[in-house]
Residue, then its C-alpha position, 0 to 999 in steps of 0.5 A: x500500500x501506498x503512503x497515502x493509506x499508511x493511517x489506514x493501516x495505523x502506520x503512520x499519523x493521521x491528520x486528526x492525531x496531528x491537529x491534537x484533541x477536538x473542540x467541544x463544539x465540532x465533537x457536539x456537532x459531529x454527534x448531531x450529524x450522526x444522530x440525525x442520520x441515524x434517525x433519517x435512516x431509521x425513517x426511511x426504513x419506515x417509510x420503505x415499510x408502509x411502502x410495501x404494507x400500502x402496496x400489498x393493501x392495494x393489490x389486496x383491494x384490487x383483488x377483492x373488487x375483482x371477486x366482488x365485481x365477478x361473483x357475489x355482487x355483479x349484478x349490484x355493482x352493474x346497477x350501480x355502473x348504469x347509475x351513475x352512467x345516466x346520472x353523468x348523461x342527464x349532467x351532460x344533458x342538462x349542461x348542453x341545455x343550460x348552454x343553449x339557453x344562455x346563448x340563445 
């Protein structure tokens, strides 16, 4: 190994051994630096978590929709589609005949 990676090795003196004790203030620092990485990470390690736990929720939703709209409910939720099928058509409707009253 080269000079340049002596104090990895412990051979020679490092910079730090050289520059003699830290100050109170940057050792203070160098703790909170670490401490609020160690709770960063600790957060995204949650945030991964619900990640997956919201995926796995989602992909079980869109399962169960499936079952529904397949066997147990399908002529329920077709009732509910033709529904809201008309109810967006008599919107549709009465927009076009509120234009044509407004414009002439």
């Amino acid at each position: 190994a080269g000079a340049e990676f002596e104090w990895r090795a412990g051979e020679g003196s490092s910079e730090e051994e050289d520059a003699g004790p830290l100050d109170d203030r940057v050792e203070g620092a160098i703790d909170a630096i670490n401490a609020a990485r160690d709770a960063m990470n600790a957060r995204q390690l949650d945030l991964e978590a619900a990640k997956r736990e919201l995926g796995a929720a989602e992909a079980q939703t869109a399962l169960e929709i499936t079952r529904l709209r397949e066997h147990e409910h399908r002529d329920n939720l077709a009732q509910v589609e033709k529904y809201e099928s008309l109810k967006q058509r008599a919107a549709e409707a009465r927009a076009a005949a509120e234009a044509r009253a407004a414009g002439g």
